[in-house]
C-alpha positions in Angstrom: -8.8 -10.2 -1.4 -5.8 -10.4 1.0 -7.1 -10.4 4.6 -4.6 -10.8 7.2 -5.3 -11.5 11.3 -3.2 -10.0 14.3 -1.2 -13.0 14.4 -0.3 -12.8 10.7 0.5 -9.0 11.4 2.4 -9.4 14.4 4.4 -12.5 12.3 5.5 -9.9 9.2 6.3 -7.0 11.4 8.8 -9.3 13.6 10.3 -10.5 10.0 10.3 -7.1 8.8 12.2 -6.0 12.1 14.8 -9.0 11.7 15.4 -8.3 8.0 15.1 -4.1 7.7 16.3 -4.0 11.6 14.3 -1.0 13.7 16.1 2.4 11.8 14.9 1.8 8.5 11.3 0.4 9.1 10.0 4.2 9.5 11.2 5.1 6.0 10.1 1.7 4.7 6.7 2.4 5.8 7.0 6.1 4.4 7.9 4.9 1.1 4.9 2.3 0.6 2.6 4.7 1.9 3.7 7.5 -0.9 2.9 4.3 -3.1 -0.5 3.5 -2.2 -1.6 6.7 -2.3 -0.4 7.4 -5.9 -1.6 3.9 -7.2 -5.0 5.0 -5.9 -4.8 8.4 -7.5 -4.1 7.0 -10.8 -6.9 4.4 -10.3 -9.3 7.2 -9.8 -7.9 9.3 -12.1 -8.5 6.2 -15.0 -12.0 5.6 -13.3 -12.9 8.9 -13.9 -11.8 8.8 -17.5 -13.7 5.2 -18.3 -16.7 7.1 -17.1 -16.6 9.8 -19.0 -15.7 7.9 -22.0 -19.2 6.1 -21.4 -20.7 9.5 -21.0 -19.8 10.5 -24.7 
């Protein structure tokens, strides 16, 4: 798994402020937030079906 430190943090937040500049980090974040949180809703969602596949 991925596991990133402060100084690896504090690294791709000054990149993303050079890149994306300060007005459109908030929206950025906003947007791969909404992602995350449907990516894990459809990984429970196909959890929940595998197990009750198994069930039956």
């Amino acid at each position: 798994m991925l596991r990133l430190g402060a100084g690896e943090l504090i690294v791709l937040l000054i990149i993303f402020l050079v890149v994306f500049g300060p007005s459109k980090l908030p929206a950025i974040g906003r947007t791969i937030g909404n992602a995350l949180g449907e990516f894990k809703k459809a990984a429970k969602g196909m959890e929940a079906g595998q197990e009750s596949e198994q069930e039956s």
